[in-house]
C-alpha positions as a Markdown table, in Angstrom:
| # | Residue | x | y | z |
|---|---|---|---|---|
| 1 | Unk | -39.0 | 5.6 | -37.8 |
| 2 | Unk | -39.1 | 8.7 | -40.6 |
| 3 | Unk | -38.3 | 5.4 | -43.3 |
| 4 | Unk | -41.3 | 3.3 | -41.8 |
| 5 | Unk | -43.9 | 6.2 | -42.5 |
| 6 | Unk | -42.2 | 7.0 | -45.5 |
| 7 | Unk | -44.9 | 6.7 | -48.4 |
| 8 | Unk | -47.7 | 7.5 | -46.0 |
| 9 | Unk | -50.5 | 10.3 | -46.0 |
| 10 | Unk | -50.2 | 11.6 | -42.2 |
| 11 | Unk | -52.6 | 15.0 | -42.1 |
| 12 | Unk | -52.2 | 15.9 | -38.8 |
| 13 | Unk | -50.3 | 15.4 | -35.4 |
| 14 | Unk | -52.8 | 13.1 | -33.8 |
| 15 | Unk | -52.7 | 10.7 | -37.2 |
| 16 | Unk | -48.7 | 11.1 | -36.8 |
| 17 | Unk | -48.8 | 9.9 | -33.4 |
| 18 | Unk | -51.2 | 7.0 | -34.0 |
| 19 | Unk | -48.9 | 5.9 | -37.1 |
| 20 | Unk | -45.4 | 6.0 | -35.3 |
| 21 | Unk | -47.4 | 3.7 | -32.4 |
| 22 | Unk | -48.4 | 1.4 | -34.2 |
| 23 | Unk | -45.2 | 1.5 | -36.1 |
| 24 | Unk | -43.3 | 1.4 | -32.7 |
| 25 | Unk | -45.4 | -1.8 | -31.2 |
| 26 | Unk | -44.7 | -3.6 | -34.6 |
| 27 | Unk | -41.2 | -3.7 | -33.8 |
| 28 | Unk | -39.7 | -7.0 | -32.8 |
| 29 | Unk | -38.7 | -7.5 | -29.1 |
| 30 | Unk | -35.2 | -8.8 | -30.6 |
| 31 | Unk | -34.8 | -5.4 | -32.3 |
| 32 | Unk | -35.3 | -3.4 | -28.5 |
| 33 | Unk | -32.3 | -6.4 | -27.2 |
| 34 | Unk | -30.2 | -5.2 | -30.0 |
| 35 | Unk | -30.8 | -1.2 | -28.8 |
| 36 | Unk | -30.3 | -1.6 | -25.6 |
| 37 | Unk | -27.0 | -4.0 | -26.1 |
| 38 | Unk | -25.6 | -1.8 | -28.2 |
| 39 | Unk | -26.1 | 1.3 | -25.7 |
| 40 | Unk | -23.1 | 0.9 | -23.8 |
| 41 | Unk | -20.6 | 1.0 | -27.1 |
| 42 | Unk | -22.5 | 3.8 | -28.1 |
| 43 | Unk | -22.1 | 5.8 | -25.3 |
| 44 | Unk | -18.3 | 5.2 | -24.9 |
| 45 | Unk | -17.9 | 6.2 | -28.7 |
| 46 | Unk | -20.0 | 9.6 | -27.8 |
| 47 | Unk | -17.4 | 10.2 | -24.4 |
| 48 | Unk | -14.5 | 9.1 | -26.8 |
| 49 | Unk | -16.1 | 12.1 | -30.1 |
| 50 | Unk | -16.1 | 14.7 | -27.0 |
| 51 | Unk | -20.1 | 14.4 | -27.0 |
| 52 | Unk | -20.3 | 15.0 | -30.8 |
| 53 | Unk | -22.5 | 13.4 | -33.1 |
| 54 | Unk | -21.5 | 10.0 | -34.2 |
| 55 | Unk | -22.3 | 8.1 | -37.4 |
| 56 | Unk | -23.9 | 4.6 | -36.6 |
């Protein structure tokens, strides 16, 4: 999300919510698929770290 407002004048909370909104509804539905496929992976390489941080 911080790359998609990257470049952009945000002055205040309410203008930060309003951008990452409309930022977040521009997303494609094939890119939410792809999250929420991938979550199962993800979680089993977090168990596997010992709950540390992974790198994607």
């Amino acid at each position: 999300m911080k790359y998609k407002l990257r470049g952009n004048r945000i002055l205040s909370l309410k203008a930060l919510v309003r951008h990452m909104r409309e930022r977040w509804r521009a997303l494609p539905v094939t890119y939410a698929e792809k999250l929420v496929e991938s979550m199962p992976r993800q979680c089993q390489t977090i168990i596997g770290n010992g709950g540390d941080w992974i790198d994607y």
